[in-house]
TORKE-851366 format. One line per 4 residues: number of its first residue (from 1); for each residue x, y, z of N, C-alpha, C, O. Coordinates in Angstrom, 1 decimal. Layout:
BEGIN
NUM> X Y Z X Y Z X Y Z X Y Z  ...
end
This chain:
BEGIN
1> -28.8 4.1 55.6 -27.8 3.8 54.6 -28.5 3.8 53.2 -29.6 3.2 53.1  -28.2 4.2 52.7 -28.5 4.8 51.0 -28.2 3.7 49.9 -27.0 3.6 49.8  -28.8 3.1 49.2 -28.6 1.9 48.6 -28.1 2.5 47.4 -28.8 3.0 46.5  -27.0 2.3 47.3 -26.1 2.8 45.8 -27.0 2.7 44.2 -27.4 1.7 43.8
5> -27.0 3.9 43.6 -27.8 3.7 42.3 -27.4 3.1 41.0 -26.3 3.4 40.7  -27.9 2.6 40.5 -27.9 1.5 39.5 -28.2 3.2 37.9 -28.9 4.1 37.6  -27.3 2.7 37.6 -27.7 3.5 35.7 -28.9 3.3 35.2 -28.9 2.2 34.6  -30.3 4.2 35.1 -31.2 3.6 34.4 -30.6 3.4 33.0 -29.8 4.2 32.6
9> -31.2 1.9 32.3 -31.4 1.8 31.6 -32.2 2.5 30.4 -33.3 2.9 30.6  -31.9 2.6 29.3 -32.3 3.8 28.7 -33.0 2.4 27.2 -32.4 1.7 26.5  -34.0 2.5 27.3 -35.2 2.0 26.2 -35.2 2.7 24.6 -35.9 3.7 24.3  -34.3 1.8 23.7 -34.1 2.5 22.4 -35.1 1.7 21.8 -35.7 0.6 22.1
13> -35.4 2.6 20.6 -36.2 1.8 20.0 -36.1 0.8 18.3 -35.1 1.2 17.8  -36.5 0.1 17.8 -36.0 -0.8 17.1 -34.7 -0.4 16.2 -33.5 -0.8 16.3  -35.3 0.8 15.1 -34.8 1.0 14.8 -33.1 1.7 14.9 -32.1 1.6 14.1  -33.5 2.4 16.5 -32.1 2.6 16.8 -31.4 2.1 17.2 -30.3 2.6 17.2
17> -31.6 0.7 17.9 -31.0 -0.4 18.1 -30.1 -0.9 17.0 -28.9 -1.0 16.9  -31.1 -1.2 16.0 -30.1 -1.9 14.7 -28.7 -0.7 14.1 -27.6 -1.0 13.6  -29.3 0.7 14.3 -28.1 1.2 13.8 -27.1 1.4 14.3 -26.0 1.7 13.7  -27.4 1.2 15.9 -26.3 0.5 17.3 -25.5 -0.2 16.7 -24.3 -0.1 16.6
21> -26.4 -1.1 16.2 -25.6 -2.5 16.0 -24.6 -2.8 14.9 -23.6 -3.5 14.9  -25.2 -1.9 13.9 -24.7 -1.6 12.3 -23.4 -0.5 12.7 -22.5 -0.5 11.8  -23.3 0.1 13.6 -22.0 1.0 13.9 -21.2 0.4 14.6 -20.3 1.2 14.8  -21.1 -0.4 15.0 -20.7 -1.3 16.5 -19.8 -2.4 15.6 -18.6 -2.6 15.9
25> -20.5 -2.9 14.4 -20.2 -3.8 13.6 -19.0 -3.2 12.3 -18.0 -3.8 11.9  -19.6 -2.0 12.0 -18.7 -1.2 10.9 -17.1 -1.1 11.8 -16.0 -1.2 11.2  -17.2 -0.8 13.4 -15.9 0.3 14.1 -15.4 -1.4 14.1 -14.2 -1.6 13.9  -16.2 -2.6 14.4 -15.2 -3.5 14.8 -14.3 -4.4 13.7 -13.4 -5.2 14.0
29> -14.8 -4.2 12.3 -15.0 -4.5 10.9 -13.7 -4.2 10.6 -12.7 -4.9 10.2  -13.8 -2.5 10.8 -12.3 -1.3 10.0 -11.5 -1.9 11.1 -10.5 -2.5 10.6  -11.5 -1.9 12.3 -10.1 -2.1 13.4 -9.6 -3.4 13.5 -8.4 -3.5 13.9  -10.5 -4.9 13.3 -9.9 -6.4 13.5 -10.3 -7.2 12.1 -10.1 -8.4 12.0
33> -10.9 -6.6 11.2 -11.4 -7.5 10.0 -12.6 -7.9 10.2 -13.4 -7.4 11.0  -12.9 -8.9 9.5 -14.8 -9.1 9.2 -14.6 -10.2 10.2 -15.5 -10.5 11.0  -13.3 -11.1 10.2 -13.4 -12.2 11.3 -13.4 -12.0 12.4 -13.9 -12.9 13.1  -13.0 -10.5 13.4 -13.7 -10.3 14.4 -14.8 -10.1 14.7 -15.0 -10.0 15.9
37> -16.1 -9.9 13.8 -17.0 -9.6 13.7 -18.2 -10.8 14.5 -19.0 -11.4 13.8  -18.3 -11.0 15.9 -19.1 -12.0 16.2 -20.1 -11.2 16.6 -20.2 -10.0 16.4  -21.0 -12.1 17.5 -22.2 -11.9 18.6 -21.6 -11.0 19.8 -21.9 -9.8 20.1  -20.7 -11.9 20.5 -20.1 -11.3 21.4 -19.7 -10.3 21.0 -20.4 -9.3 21.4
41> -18.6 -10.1 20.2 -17.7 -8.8 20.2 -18.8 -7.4 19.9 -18.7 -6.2 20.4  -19.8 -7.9 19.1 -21.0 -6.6 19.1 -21.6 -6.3 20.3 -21.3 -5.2 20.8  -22.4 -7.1 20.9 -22.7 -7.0 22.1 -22.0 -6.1 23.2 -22.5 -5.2 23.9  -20.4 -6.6 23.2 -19.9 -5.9 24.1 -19.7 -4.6 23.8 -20.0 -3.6 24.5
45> -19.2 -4.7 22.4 -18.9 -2.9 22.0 -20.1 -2.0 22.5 -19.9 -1.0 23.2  -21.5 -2.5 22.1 -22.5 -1.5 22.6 -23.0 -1.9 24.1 -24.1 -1.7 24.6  -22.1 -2.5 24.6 -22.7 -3.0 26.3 -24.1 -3.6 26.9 -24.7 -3.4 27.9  -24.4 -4.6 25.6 -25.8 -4.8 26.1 -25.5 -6.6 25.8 -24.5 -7.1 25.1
49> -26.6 -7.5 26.5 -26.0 -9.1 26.2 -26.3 -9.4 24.6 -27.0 -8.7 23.8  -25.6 -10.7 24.1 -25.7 -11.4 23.3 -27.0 -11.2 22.2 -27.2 -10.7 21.1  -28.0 -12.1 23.7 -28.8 -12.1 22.5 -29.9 -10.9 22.3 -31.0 -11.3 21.8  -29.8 -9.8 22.6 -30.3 -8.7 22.7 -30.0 -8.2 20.8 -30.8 -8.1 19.9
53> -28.6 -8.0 20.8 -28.5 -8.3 19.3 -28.9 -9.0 18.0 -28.9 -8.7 16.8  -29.2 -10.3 18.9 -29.4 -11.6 17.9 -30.7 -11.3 17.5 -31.0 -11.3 16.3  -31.7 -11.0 18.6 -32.8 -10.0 18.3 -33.5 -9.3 17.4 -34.7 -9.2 17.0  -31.9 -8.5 16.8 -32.3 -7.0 15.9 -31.9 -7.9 14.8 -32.5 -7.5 13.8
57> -31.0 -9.2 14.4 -30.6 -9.0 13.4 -30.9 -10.6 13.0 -30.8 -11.6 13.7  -31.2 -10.6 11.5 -31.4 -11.4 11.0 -30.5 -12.8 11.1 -30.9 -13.9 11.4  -29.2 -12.5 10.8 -28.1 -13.7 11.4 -26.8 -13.1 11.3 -26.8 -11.9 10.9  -25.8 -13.6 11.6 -24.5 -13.2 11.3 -24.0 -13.1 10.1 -23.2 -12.3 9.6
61> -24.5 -14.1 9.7 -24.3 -13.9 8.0 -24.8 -12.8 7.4 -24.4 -12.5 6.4  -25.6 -12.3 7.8 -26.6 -11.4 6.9 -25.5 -9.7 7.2 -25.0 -8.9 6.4  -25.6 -9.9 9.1 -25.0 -8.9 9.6 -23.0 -8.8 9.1 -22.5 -7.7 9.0  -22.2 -9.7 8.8 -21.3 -9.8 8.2 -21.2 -8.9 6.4 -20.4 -8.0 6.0
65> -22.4 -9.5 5.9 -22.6 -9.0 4.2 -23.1 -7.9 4.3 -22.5 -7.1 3.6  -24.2 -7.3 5.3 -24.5 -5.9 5.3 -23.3 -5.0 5.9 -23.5 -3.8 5.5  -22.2 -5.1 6.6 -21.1 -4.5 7.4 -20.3 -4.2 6.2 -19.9 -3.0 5.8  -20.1 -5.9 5.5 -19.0 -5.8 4.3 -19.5 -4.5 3.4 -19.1 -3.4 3.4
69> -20.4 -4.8 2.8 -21.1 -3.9 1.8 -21.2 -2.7 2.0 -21.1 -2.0 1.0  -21.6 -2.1 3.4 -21.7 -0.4 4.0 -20.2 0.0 3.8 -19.8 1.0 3.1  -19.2 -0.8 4.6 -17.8 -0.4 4.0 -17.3 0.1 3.0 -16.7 1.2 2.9  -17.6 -1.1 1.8 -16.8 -0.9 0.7 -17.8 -0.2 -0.2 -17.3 0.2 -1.2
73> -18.9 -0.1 0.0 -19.8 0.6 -1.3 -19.3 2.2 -0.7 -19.4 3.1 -1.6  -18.9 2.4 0.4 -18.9 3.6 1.2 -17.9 4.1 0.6 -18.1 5.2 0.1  -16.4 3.3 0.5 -15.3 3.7 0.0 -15.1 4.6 -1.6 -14.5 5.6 -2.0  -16.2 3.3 -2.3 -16.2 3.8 -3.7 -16.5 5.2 -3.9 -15.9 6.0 -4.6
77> -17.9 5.6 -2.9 -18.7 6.6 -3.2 -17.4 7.8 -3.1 -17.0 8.6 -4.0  -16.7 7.4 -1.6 -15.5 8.6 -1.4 -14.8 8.8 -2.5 -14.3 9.9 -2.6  -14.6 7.7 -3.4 -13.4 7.9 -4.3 -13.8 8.4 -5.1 -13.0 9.3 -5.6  -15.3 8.1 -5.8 -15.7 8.7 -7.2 -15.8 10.3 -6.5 -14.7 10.8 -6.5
81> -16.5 10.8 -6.0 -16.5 12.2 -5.1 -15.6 12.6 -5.5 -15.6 13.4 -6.3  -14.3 12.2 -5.1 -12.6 12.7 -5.2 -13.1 13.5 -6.1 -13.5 14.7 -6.1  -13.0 12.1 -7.3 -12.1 12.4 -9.0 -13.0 13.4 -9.6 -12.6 14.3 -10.5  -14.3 13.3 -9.2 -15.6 14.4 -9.8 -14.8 15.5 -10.2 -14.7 15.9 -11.4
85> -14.3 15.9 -9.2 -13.7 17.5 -9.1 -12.4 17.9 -10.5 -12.0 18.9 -11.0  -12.0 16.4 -10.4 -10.3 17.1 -11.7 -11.6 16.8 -13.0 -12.4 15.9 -13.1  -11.5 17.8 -13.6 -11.6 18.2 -15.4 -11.5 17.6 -16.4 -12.2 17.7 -17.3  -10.0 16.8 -16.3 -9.4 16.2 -17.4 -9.9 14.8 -17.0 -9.9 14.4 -15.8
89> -10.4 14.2 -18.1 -10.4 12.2 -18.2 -9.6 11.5 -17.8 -9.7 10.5 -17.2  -8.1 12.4 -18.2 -7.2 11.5 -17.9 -6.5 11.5 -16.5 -6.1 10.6 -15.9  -6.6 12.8 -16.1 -6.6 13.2 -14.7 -7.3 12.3 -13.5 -6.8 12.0 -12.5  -8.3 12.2 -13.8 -9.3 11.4 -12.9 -8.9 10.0 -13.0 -9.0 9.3 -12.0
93> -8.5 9.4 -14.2 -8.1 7.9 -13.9 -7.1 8.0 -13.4 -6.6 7.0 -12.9  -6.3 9.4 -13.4 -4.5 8.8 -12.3 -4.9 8.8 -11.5 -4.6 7.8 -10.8  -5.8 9.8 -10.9 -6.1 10.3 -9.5 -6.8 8.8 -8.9 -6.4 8.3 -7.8  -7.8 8.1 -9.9 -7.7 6.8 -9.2 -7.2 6.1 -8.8 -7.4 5.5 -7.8
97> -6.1 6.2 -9.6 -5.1 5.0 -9.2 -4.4 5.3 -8.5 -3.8 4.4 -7.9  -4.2 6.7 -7.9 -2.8 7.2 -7.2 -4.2 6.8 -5.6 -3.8 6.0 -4.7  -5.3 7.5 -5.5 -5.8 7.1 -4.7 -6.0 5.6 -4.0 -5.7 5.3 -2.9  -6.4 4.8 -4.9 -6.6 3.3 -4.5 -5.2 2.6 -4.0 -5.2 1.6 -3.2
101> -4.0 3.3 -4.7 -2.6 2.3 -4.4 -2.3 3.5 -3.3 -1.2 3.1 -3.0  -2.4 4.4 -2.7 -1.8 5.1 -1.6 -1.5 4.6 -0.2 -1.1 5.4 0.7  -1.6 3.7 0.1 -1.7 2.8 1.3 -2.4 3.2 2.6 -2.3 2.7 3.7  -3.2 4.1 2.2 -3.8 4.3 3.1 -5.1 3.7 3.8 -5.6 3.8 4.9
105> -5.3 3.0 2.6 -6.8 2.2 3.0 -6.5 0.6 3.2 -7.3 -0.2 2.8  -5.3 0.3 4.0 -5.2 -1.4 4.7 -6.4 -1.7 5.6 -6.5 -2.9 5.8  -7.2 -1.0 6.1 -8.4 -1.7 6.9 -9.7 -2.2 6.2 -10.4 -3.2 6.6  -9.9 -1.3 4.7 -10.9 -1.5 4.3 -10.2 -2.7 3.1 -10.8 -3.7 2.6
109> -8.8 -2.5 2.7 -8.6 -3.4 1.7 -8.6 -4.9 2.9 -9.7 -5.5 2.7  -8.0 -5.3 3.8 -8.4 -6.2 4.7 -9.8 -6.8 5.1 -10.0 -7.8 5.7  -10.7 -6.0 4.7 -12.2 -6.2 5.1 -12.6 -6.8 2.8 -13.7 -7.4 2.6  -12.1 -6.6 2.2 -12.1 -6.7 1.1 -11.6 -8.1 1.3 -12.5 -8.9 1.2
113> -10.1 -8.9 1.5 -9.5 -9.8 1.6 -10.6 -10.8 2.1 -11.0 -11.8 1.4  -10.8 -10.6 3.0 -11.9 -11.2 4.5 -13.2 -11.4 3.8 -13.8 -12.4 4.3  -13.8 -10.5 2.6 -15.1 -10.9 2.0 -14.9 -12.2 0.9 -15.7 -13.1 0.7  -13.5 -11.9 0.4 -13.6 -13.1 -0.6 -13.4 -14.4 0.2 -14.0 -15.4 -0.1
117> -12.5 -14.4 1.4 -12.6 -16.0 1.6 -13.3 -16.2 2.3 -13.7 -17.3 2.2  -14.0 -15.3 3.5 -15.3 -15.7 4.3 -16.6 -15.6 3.6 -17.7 -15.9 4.1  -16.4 -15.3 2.4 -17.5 -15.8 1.5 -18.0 -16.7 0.7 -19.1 -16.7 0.1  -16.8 -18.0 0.7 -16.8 -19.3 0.1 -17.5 -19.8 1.1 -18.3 -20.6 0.6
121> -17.8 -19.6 2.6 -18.7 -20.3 3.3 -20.1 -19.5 3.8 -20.9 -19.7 4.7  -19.9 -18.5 3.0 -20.9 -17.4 3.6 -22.2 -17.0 2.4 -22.4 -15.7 2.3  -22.8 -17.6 1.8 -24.2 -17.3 0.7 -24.4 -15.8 0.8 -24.4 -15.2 -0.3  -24.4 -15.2 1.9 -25.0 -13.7 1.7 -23.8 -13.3 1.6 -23.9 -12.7 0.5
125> -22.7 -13.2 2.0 -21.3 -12.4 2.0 -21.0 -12.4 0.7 -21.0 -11.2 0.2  -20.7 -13.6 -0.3 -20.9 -13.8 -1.4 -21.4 -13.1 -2.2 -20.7 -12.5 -3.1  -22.9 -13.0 -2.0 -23.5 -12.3 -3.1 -23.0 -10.6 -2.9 -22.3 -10.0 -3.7  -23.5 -10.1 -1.7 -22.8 -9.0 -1.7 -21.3 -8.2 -2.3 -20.8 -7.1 -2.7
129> -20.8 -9.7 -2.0 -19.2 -9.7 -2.7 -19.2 -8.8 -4.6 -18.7 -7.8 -5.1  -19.9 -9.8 -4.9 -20.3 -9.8 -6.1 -21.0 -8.5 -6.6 -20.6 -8.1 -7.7  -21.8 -8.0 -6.1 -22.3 -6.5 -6.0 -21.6 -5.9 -6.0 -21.3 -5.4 -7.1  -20.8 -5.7 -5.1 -19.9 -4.4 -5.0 -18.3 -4.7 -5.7 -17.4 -3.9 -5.4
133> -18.1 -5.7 -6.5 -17.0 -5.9 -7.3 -17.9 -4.9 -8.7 -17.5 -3.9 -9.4  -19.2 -5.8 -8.8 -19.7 -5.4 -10.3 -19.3 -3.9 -10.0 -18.2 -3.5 -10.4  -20.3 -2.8 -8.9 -20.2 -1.7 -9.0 -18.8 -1.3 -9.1 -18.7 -0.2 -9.7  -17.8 -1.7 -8.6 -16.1 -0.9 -9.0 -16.3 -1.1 -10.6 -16.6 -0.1 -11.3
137> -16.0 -2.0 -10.9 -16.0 -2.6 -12.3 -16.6 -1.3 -13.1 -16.0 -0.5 -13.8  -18.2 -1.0 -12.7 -19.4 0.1 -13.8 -18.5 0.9 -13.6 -17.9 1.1 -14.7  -18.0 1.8 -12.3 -17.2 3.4 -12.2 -16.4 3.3 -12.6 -16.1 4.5 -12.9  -15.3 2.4 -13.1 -14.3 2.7 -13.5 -14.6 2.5 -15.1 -14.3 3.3 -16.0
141> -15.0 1.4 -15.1 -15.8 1.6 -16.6 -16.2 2.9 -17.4 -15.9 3.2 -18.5  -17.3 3.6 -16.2 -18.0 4.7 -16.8 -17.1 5.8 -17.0 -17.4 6.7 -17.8  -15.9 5.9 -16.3 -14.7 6.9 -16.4 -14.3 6.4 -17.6 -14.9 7.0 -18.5  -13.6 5.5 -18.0 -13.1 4.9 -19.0 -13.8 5.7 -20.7 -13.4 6.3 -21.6
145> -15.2 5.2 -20.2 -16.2 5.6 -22.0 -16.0 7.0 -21.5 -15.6 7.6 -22.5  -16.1 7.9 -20.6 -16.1 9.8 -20.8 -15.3 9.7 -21.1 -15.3 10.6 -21.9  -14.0 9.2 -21.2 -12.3 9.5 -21.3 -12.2 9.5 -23.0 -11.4 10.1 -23.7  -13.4 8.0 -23.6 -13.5 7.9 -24.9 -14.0 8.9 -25.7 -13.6 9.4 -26.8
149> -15.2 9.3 -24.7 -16.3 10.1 -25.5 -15.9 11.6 -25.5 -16.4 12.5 -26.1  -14.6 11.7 -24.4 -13.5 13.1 -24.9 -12.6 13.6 -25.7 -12.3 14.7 -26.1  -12.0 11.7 -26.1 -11.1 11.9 -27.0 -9.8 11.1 -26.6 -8.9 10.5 -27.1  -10.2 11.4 -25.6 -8.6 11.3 -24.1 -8.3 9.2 -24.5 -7.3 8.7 -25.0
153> -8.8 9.1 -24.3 -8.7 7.3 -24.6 -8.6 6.4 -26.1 -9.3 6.9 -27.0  -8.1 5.6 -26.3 -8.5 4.7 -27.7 -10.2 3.9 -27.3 -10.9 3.9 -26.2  -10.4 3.4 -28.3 -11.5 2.9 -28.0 -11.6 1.3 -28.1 -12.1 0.6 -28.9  -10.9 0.9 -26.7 -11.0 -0.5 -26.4 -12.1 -0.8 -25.7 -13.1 -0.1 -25.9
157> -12.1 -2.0 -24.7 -13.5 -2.7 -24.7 -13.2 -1.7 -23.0 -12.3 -1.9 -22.2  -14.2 -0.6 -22.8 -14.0 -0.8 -21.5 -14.6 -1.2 -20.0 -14.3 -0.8 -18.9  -15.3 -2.1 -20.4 -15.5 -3.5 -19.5 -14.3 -3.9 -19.0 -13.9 -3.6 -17.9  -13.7 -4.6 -19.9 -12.2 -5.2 -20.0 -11.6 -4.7 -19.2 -11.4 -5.2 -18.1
161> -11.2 -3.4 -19.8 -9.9 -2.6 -19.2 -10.4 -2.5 -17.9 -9.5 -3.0 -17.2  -11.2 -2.1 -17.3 -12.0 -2.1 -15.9 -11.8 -3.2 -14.9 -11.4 -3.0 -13.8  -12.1 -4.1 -15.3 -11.9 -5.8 -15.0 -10.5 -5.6 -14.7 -9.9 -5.6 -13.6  -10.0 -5.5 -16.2 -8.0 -5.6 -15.7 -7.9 -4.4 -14.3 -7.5 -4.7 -13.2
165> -8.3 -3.4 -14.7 -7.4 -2.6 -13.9 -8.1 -2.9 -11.9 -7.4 -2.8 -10.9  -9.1 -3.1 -11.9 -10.1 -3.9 -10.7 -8.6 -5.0 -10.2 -8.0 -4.9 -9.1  -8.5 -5.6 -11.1 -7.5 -7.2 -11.0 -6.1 -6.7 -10.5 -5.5 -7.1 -9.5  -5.7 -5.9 -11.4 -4.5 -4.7 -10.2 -4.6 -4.3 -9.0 -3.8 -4.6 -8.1
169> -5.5 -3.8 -8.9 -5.5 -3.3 -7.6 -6.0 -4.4 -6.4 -5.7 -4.3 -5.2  -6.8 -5.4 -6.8 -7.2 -6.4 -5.9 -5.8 -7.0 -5.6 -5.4 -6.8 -4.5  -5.0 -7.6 -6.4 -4.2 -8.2 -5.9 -2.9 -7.7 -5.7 -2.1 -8.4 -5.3  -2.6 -6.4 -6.0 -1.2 -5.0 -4.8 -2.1 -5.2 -3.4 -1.8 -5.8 -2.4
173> -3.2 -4.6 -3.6 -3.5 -5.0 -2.3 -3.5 -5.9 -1.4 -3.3 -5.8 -0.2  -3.6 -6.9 -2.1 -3.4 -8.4 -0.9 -2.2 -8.7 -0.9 -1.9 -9.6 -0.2  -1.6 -8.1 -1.3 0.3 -8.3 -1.6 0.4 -7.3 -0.6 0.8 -7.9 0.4  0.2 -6.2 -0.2 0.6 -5.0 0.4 -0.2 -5.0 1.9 -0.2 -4.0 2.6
177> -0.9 -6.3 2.5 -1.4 -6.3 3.9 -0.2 -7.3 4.5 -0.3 -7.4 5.7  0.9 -7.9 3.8 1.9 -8.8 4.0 3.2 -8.0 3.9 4.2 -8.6 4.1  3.2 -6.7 3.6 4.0 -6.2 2.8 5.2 -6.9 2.0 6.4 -6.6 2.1  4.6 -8.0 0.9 5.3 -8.7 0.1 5.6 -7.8 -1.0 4.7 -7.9 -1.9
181> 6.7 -6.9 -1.4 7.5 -6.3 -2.4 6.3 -4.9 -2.2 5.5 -4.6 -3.1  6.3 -4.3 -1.1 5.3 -3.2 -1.1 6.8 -1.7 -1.6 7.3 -0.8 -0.9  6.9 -2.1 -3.1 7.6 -1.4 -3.8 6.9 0.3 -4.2 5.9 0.6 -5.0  7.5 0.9 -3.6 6.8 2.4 -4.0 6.7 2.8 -5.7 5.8 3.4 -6.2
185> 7.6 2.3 -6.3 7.1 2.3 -7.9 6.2 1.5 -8.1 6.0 1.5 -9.4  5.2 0.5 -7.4 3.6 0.1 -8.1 2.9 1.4 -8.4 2.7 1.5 -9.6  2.6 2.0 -8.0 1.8 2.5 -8.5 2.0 3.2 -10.0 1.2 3.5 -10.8  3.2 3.2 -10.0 4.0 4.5 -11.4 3.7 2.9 -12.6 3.3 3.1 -13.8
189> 3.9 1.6 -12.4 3.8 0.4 -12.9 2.7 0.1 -13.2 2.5 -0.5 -14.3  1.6 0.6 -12.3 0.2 0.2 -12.7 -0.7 0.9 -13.7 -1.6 0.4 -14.3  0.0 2.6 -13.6 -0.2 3.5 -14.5 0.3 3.0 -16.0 -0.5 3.3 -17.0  1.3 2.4 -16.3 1.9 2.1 -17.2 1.4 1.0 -18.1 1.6 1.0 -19.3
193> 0.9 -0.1 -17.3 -0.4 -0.9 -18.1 -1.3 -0.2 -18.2 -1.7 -0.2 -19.4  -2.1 0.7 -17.1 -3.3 1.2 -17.8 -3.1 1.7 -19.3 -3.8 1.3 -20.3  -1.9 2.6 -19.1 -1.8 3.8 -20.3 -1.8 2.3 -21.6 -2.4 2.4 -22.6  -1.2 1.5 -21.2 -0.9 0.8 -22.7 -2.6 -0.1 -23.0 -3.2 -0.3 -24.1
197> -3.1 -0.4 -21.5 -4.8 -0.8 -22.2 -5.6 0.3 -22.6 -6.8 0.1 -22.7  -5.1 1.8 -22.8 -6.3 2.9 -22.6 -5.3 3.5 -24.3 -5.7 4.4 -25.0  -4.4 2.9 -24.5 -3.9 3.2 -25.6 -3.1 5.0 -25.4 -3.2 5.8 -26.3  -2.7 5.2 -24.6 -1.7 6.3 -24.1 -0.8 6.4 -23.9 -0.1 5.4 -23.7
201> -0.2 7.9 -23.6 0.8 8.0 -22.8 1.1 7.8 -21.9 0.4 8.7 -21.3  1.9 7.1 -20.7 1.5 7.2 -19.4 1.7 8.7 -18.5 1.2 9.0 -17.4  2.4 9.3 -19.3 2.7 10.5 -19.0 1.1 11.3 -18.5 1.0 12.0 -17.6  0.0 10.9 -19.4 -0.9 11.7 -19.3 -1.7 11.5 -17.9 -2.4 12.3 -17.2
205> -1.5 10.2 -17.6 -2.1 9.8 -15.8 -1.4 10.4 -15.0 -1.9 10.6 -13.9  -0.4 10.8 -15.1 0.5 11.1 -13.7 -0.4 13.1 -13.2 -0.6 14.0 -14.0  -0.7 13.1 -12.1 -1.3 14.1 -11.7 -0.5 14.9 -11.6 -0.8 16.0 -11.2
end
């Protein structure tokens, strides 16, 4: 009688472990929020125990802030990429906006939601928080001064305007995981403050 075979075990090594663990963490992040994000739930996704994980990674908190951060620094990168390509200044700030308010991104805006209040008890979540607000803030910013330094813009503070228009889109989005007045004219509305903080027409954002 033939004693049934067992799956060898296959011997990764440190580092591919952690990126196990870093992808395990990202897929469970985008599909249940940062609050599904435990010990267990990693563990199982990549099929190995508990503390096999606990192992590779410095703590939950750490693995939480590094998850959040790969996310959303990730998102930004996609977005600036987009706009690279349109020509006009003012093109590229609609194209922002029409990008960020498209509803397409409820998983990462949800993992966004999830950084601010799981970061009132979370020190590393927090700081990371704060990183990757500043960097939205610089890109939109840095669009903002070429738009000046084209012509395309008045010359307001564009820190400011950046902040404000950051403060738009953070809170449509947390309005829009509830679908509380998830009104198809925000976005034509949001364009319409910009144009009056960028000193324009709104006509000229519309793609």
């Amino acid at each position: 009688m033939t004693q049934a075979s067992r799956p060898q075990r296959v011997r990764k090594s440190p580092d591919e472990r952690r990126r196990e663990v870093a992808a395990a963490a990202r897929e469970i992040a985008l599909a249940e929020g940062l609050d599904g994000l435990t010990l267990r739930a990693v563990a199982a996704r990549i099929g190995v125990a508990p503390g096999l994980v606990a192992h590779y990674i410095p703590s939950m908190d750490d693995l939480v802030a590094d998850t959040f951060g790969d996310i959303v620094a990730g998102e930004l990168a996609g977005i600036v990429e987009l706009i690279a390509g349109e020509p006009d200044a003012a093109g590229r700030i609609g194209m922002l906006v029409d990008t960020v308010l498209d509803g397409g991104r409820r998983d990462v805006t949800l993992v966004w939601v999830q950084g601010w209040a799981l970061g009132a008890r979370n020190d590393a979540l927090a700081a990371r928080v704060r990183i990757e607000m500043d960097a939205w803030q610089q890109a939109i910013a840095d669009e903002i001064v070429r738009g000046q330094q084209a012509g395309a813009f008045g010359h307001e503070d564009a820190d400011a305007v950046a902040w404000h228009l950051l403060a738009m889109f953070d809170g449509l989005g947390a309005q829009g995981l509830v679908r509380w007045r998830d009104d198809p004219d925000r976005t034509a509305l949001t364009r319409r403050v910009l144009a009056g903080l960028l000193d324009v027409d709104p006509a000229v954002l519309e793609r």
